[in-house]
Structure formats: structure tokens, C-alpha cells
TORPA-4810 file (N, C-alpha, C, O; in nm, 3 decimals):
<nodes>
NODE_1_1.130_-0.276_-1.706_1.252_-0.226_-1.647_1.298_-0.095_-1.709_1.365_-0.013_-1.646_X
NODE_2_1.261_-0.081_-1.827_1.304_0.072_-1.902_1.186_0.159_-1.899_1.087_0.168_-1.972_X
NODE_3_1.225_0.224_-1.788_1.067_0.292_-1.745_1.100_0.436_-1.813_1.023_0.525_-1.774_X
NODE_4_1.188_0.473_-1.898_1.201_0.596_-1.953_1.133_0.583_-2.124_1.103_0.682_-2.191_X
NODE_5_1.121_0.453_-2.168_1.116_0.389_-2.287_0.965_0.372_-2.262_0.897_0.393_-2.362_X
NODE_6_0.886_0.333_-2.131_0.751_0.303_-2.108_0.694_0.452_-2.111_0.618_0.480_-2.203_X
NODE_7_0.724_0.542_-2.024_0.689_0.697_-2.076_0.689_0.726_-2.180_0.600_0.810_-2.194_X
NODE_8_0.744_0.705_-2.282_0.758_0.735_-2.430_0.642_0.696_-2.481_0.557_0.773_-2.525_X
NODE_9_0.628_0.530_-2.476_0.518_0.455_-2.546_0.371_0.523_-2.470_0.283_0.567_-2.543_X
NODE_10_0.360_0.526_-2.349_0.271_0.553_-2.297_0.245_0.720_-2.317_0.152_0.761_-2.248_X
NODE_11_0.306_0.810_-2.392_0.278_0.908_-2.418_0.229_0.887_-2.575_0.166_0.977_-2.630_X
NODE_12_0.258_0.781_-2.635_0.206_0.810_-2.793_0.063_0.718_-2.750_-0.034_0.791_-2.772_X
NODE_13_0.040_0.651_-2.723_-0.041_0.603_-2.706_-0.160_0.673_-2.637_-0.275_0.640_-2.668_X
NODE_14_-0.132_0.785_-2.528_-0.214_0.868_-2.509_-0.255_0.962_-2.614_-0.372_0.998_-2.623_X
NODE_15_-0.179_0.996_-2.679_-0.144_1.080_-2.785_-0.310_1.051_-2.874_-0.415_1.114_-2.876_X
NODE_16_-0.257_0.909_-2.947_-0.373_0.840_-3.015_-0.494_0.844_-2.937_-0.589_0.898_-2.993_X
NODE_17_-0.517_0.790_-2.792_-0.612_0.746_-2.749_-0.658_0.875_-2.591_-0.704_0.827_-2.487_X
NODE_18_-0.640_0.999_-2.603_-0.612_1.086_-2.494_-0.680_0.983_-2.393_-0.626_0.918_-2.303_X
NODE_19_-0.884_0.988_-2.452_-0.983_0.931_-2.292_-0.994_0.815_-2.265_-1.090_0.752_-2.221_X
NODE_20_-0.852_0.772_-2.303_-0.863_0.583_-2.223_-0.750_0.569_-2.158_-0.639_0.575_-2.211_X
NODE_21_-0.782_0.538_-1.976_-0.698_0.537_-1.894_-0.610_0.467_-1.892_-0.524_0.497_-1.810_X
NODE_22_-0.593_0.381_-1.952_-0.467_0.249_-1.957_-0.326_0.314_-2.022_-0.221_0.252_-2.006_X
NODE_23_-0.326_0.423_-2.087_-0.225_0.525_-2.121_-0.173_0.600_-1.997_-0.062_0.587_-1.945_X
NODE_24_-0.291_0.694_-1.954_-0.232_0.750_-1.807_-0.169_0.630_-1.680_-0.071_0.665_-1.613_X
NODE_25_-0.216_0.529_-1.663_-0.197_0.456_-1.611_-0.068_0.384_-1.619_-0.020_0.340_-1.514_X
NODE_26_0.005_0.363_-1.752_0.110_0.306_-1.748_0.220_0.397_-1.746_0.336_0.359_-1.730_X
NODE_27_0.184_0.532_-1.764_0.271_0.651_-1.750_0.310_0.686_-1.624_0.423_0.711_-1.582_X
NODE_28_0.157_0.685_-1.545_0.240_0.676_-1.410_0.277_0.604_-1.338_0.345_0.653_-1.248_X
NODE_29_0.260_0.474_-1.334_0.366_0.325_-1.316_0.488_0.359_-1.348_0.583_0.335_-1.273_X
NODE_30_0.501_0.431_-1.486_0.687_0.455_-1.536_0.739_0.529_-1.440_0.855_0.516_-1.399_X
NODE_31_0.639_0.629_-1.390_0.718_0.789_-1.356_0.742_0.691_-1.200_0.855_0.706_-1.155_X
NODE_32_0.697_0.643_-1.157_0.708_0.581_-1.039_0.814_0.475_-1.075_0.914_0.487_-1.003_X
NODE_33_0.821_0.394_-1.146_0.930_0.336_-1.158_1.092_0.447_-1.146_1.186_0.433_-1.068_X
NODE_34_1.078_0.525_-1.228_1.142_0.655_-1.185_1.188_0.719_-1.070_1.288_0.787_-1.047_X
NODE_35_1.090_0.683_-1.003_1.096_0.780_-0.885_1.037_0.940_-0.851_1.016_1.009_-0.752_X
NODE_36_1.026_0.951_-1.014_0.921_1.074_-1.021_0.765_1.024_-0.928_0.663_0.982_-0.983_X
NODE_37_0.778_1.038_-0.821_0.654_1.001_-0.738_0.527_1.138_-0.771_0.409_1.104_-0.784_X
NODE_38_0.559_1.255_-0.780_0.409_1.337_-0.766_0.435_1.364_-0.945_0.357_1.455_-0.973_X
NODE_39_0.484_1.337_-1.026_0.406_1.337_-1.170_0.331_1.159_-1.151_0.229_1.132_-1.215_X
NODE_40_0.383_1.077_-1.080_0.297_0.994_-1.095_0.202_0.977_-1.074_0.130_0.907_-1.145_X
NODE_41_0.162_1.038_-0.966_0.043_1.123_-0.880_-0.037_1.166_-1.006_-0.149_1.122_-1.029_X
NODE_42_0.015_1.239_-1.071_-0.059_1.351_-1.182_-0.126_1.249_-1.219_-0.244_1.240_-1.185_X
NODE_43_-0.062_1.143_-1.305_-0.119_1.061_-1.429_-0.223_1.022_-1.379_-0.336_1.050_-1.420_X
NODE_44_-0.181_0.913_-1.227_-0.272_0.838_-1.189_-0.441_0.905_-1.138_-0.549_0.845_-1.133_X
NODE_45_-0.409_1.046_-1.106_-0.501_1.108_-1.071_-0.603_1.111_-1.198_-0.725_1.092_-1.195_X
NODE_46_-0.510_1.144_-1.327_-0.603_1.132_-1.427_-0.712_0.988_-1.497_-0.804_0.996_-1.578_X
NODE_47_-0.661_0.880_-1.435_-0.718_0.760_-1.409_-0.817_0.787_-1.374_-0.920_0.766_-1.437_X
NODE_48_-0.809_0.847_-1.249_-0.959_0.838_-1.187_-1.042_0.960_-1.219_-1.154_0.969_-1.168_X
NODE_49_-0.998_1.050_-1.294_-1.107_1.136_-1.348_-1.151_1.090_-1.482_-1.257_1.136_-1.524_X
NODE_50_-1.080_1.000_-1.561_-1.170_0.934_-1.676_-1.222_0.843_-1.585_-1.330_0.886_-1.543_X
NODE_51_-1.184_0.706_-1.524_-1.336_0.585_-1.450_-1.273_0.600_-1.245_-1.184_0.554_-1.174_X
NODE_52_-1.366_0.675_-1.234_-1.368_0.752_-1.090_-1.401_0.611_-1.008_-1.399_0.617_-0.886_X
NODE_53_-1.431_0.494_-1.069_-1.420_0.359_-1.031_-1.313_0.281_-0.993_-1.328_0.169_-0.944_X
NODE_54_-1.177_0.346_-1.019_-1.048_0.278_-1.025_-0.994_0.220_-0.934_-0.871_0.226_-0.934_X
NODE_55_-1.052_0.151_-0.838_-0.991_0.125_-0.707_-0.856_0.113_-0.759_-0.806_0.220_-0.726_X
NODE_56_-0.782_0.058_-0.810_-0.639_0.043_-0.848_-0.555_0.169_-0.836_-0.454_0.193_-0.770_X
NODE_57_-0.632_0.247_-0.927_-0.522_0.414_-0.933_-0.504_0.423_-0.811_-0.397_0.401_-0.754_X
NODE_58_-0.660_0.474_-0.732_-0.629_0.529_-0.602_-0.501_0.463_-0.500_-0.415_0.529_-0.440_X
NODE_59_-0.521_0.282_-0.503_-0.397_0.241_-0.447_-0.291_0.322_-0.457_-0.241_0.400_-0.376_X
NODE_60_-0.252_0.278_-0.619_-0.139_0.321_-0.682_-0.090_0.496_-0.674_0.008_0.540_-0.734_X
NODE_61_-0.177_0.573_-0.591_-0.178_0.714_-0.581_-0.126_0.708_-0.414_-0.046_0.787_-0.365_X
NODE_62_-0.195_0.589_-0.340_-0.151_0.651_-0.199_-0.052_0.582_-0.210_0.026_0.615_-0.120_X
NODE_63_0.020_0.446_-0.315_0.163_0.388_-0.272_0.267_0.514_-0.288_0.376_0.537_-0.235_X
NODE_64_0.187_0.588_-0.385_0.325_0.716_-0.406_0.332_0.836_-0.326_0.417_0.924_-0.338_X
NODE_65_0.223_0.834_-0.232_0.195_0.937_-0.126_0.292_0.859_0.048_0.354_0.913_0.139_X
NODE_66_0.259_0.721_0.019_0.359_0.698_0.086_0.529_0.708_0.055_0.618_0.723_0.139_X
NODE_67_0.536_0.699_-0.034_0.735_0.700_-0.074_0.745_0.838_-0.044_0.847_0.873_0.015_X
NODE_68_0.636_0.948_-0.082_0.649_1.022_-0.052_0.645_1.083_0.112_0.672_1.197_0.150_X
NODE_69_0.606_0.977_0.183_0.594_1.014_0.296_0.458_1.110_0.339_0.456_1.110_0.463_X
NODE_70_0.367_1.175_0.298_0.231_1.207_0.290_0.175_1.094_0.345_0.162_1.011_0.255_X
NODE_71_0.131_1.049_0.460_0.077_0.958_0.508_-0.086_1.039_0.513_-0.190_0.980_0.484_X
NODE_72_-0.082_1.122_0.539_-0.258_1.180_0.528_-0.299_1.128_0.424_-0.374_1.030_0.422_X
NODE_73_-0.254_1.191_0.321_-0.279_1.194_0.127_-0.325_1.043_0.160_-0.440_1.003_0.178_X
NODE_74_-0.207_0.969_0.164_-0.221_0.853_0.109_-0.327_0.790_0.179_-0.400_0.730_0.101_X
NODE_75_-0.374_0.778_0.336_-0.463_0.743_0.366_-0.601_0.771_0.292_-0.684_0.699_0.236_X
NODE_76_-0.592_0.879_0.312_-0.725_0.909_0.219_-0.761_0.886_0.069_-0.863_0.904_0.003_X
NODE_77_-0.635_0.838_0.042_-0.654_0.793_-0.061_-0.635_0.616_-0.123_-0.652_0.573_-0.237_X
NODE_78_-0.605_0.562_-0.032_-0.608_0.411_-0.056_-0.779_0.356_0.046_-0.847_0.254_0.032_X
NODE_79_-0.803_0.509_0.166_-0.943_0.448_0.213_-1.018_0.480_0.094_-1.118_0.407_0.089_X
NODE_80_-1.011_0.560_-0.007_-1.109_0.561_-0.151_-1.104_0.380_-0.255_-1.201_0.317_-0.299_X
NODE_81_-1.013_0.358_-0.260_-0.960_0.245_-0.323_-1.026_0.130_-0.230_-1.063_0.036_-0.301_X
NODE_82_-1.047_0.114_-0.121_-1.084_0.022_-0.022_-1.269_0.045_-0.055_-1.331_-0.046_-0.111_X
NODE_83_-1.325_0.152_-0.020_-1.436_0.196_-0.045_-1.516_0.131_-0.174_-1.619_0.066_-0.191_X
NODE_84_-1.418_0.180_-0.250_-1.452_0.099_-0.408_-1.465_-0.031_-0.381_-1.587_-0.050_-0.390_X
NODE_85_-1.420_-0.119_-0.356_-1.345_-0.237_-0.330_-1.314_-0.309_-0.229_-1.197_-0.345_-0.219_X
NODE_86_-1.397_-0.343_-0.144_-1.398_-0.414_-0.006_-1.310_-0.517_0.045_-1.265_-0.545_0.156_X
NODE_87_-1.300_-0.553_-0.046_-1.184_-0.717_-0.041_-1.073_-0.667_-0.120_-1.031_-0.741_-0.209_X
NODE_88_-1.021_-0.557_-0.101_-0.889_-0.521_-0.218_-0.759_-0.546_-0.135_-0.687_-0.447_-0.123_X
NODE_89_-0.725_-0.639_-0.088_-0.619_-0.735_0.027_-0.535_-0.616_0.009_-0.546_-0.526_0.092_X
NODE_90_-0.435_-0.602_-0.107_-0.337_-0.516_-0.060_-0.340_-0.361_-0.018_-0.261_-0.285_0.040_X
NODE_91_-0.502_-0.345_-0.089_-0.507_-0.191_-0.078_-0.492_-0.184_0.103_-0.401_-0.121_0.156_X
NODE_92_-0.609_-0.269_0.190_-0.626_-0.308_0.306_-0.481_-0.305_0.384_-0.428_-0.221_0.455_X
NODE_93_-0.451_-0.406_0.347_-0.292_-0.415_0.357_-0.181_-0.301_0.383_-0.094_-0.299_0.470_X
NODE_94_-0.208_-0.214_0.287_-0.140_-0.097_0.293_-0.179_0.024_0.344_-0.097_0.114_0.358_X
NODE_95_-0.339_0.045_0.386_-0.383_0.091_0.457_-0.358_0.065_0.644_-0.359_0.153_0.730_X
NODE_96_-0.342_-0.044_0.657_-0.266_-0.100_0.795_-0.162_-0.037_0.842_-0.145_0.025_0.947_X
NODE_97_-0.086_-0.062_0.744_0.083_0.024_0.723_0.052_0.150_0.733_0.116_0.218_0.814_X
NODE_98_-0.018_0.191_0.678_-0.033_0.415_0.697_-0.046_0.432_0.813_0.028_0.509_0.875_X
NODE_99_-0.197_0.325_0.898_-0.233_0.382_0.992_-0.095_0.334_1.115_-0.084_0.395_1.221_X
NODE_100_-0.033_0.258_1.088_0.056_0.213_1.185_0.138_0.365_1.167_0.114_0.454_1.248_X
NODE_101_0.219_0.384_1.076_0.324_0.494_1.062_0.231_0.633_1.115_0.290_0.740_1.133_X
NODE_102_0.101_0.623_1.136_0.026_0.753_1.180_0.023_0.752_1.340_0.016_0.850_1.413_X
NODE_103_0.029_0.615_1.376_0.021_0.586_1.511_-0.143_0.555_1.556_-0.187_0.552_1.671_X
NODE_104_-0.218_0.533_1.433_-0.331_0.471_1.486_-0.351_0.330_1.517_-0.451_0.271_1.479_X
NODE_105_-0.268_0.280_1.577_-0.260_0.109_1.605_-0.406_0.066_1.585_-0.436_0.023_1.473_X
NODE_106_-0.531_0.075_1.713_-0.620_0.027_1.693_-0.671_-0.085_1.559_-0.698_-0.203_1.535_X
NODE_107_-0.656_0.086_1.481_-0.707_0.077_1.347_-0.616_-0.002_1.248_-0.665_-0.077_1.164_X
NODE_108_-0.481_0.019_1.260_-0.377_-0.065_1.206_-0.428_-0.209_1.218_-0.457_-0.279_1.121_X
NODE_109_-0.438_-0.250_1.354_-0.463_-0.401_1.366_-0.598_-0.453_1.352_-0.620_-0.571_1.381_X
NODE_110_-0.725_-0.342_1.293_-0.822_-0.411_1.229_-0.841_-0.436_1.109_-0.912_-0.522_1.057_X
NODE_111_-0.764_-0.346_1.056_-0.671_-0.369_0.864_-0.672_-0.476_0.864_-0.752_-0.546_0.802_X
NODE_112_-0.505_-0.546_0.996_-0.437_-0.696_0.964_-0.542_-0.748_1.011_-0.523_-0.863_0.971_X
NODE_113_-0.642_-0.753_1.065_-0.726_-0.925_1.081_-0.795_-0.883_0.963_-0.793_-0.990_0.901_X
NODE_114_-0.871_-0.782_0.870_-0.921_-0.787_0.768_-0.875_-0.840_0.697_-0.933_-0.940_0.654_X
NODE_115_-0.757_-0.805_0.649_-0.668_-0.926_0.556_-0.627_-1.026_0.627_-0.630_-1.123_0.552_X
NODE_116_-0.599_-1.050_0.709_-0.609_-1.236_0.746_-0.743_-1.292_0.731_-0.762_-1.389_0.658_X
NODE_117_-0.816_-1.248_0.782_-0.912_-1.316_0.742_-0.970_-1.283_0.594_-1.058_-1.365_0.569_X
NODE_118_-0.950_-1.186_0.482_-0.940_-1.239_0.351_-0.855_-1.325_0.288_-0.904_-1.400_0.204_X
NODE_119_-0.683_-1.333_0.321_-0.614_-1.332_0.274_-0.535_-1.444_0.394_-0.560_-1.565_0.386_X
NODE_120_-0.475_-1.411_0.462_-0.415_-1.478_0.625_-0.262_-1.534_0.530_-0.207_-1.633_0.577_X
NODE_121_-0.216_-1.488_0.438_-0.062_-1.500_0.405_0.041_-1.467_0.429_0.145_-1.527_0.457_X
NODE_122_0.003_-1.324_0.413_0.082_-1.165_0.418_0.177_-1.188_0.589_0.141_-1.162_0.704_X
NODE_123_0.289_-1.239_0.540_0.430_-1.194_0.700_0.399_-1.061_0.725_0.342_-1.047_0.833_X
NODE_124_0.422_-0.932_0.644_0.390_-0.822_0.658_0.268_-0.807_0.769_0.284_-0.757_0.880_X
NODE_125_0.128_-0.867_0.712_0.069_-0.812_0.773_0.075_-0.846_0.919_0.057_-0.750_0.994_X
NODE_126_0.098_-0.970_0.980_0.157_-1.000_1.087_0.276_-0.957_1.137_0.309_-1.006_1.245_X
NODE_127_0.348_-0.879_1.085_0.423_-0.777_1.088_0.382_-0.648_1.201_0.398_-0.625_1.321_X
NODE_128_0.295_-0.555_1.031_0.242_-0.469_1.158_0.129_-0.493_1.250_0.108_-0.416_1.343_X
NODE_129_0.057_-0.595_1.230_-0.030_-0.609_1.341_0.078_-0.632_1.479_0.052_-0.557_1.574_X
NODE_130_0.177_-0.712_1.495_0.277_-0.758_1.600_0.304_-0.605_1.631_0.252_-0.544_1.725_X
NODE_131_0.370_-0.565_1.565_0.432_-0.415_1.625_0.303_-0.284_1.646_0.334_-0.184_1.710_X
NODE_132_0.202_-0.294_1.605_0.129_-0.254_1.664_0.059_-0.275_1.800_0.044_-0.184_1.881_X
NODE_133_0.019_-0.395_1.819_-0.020_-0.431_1.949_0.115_-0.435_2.028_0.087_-0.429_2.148_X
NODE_134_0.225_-0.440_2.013_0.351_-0.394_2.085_0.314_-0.278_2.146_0.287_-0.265_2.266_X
NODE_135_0.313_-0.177_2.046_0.260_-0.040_2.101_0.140_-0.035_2.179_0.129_0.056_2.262_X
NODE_136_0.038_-0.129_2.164_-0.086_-0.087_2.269_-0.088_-0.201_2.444_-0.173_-0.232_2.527_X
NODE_137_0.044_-0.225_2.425_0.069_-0.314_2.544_0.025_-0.454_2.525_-0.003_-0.514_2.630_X
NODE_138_0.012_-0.522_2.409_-0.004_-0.634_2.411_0.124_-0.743_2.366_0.128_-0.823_2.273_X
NODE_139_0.206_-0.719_2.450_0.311_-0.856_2.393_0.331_-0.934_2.352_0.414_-0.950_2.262_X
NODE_140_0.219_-1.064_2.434_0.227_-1.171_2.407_0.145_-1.210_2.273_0.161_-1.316_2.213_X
NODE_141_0.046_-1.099_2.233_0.012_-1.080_2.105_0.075_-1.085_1.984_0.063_-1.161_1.888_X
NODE_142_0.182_-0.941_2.019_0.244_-0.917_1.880_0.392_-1.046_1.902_0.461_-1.076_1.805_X
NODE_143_0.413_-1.099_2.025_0.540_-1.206_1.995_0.463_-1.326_1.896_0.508_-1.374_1.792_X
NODE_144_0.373_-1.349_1.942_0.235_-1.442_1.854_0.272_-1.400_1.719_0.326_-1.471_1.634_X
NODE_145_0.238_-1.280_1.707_0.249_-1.255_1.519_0.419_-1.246_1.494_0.454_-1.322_1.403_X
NODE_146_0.477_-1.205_1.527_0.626_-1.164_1.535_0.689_-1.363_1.488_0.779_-1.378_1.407_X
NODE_147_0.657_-1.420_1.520_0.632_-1.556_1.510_0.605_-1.633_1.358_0.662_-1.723_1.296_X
NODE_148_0.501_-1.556_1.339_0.445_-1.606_1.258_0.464_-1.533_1.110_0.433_-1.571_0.997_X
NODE_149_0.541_-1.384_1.168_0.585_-1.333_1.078_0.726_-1.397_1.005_0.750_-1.399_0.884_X
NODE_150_0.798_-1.441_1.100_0.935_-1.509_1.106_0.943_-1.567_1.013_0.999_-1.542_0.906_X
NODE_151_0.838_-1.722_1.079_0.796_-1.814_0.974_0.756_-1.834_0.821_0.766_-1.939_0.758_X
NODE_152_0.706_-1.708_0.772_0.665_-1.685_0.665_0.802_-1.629_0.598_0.824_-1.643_0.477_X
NODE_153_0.891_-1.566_0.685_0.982_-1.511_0.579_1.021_-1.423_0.617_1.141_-1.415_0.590_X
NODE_154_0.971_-1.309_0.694_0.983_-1.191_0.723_1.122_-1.132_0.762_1.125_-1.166_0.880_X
NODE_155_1.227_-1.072_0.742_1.354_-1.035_0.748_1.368_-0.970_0.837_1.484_-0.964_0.879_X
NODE_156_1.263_-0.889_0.912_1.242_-0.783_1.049_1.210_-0.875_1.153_1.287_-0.860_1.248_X
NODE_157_1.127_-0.966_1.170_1.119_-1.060_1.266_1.172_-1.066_1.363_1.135_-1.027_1.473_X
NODE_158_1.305_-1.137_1.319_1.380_-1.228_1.378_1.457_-1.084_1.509_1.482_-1.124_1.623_X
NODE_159_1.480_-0.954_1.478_1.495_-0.851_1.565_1.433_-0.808_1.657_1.478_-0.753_1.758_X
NODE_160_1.293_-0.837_1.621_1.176_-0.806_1.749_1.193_-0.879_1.819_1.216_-0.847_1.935_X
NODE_161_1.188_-1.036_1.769_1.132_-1.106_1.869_1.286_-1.113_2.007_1.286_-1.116_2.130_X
NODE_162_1.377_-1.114_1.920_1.527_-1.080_1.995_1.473_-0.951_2.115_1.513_-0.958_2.232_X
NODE_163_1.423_-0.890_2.091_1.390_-0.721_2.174_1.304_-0.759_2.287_1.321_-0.735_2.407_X
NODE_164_1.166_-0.852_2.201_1.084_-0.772_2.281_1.019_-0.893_2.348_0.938_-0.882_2.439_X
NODE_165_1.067_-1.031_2.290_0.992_-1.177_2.312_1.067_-1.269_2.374_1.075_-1.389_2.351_X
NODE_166_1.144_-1.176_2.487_1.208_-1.336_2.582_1.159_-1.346_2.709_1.191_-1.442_2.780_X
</nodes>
């Protein structure tokens, strides 16, 4: 919670240890806790130039390309994190979400059955799969997920299905 106190530590600790990423890494978690979104960018970027393996950073690079609203960036950069990492549910997950806010539905709603069928928990992802196939003319689809989003919890739900499912 004292993400000004975690920058601190995570700067001595780089200090000691410059080429081990778990320093950059928790630095830019802080700066993001912050709200400093593109120094978080920085750190995390430096993650992946010490282990260019990181599926994690990259996530953690396009979650801040999204707050930032950079939906390109971030695509391209959570499809690196996915690449790495085939079954990485939330990276997937949040890749759904970009392509929805890009307006690539298609692709949005092959995200959500990827994670349903890794995962099949996520309200969210029945979320945007529902409001995606909304957009490609499938109703009785997304009232289906809109449903099932409800059920799970989902706080947006219960408005769609009011809109778009009677």
C-alpha cells in the first residue's frame, strides 16, 4: 500500500543488485501503484531487457498502456506476453479487452472462448465476449453471456441485459 516507501526499497536494492529484474520489477509495480504509468513502463521495460522471457512484464507493460489508454502499445505488447506464454489466462483476458476497446470484436471473442475454455470463471470475460457479439449482431449470444456474467457477479450486467435482453 506505501508504494512511495516500495520505490525507495526497490531502488536500493537495485542499487546492490543493478542485473536482477525483481528490483526493476517491483519499482514499476510502485510507480504504477502511483499512477506514474510511463515510468512504470520504463522499469518494466527494463525487465524484459535483462530476461526478454518475461511474459509477466510485458502484461504488466500493456496493463499500463492501457490506463494509459495506448491500446496499440498495449496490444502489442500483452500479444508478446501471450506469445511467451500460451495459457497466460489473464494476459489472454486482457488482450480480449484491447481488442474489444479497438473494435476488433471477432478477435475479442476468440480471446473469451480461449479463456473459457482455459479458465471458464472470468464474469469479465463473459462480459466482453456478450458486448462484443452485441456489436456483431448476435444478441441472443451476448444476452447468453450477459447472463452468465450477472451470475458470477458482474456489476455491468444487470444494465445490458435491462437494454438489450427483453
Amino acid at each position: 500500500g506505501n508504494f512511495t516507501e516500495a520505490v525507495v526499497q526497490a531502488e536500493k536494492f537495485i542499487g546492490k543488485q543493478a542485473q536482477n529484474a525483481l528490483g526493476y520489477f517491483a519499482k514499476g509495480m510502485a510507480k504504477c501503484g502511483l499512477k506514474e504509468y510511463e515510468a512504470a513502463i520504463v522499469e518494466l521495460t527494463k525487465v524484459t531487457e535483462l530476461e526478454a522471457k518475461n511474459s509477466v512484464a510485458y502484461y504488466y507493460i500493456s496493463r499500463n498502456n492501457v490506463l494509459m489508454e495506448d491500446y496499440n502499445k498495449a496490444l502489442k505488447n500483452v500479444s508478446k506476453a501471450i506469445k511467451l506464454n500460451q495459457e497466460y489466462v489473464e494476459a489472454i483476458d486482457l488482450r480480449a479487452e484491447i481488442r474489444y476497446n479497438v473494435h476488433d470484436y471477432p478477435n475479442a471473442i476468440f480471446d473469451c472462448n480461449r479463456v473459457i475454455e482455459l479458465d471458464g470463471v472470468s464474469e469479465n470475460t463473459y462480459l466482453i465476449r456478450g458486448k462484443s457479439n452485441l456489436k456483431i449482431g448476435l444478441k441472443k449470444e451476448a444476452c447468453a453471456d450477459f447472463a452468465v456474467a450477472k451470475k458470477g457477479g458482474n456489476q455491468f450486467a444487470d444494465d445490458l441485459i435491462a437494454k438489450n435482453c427483453k
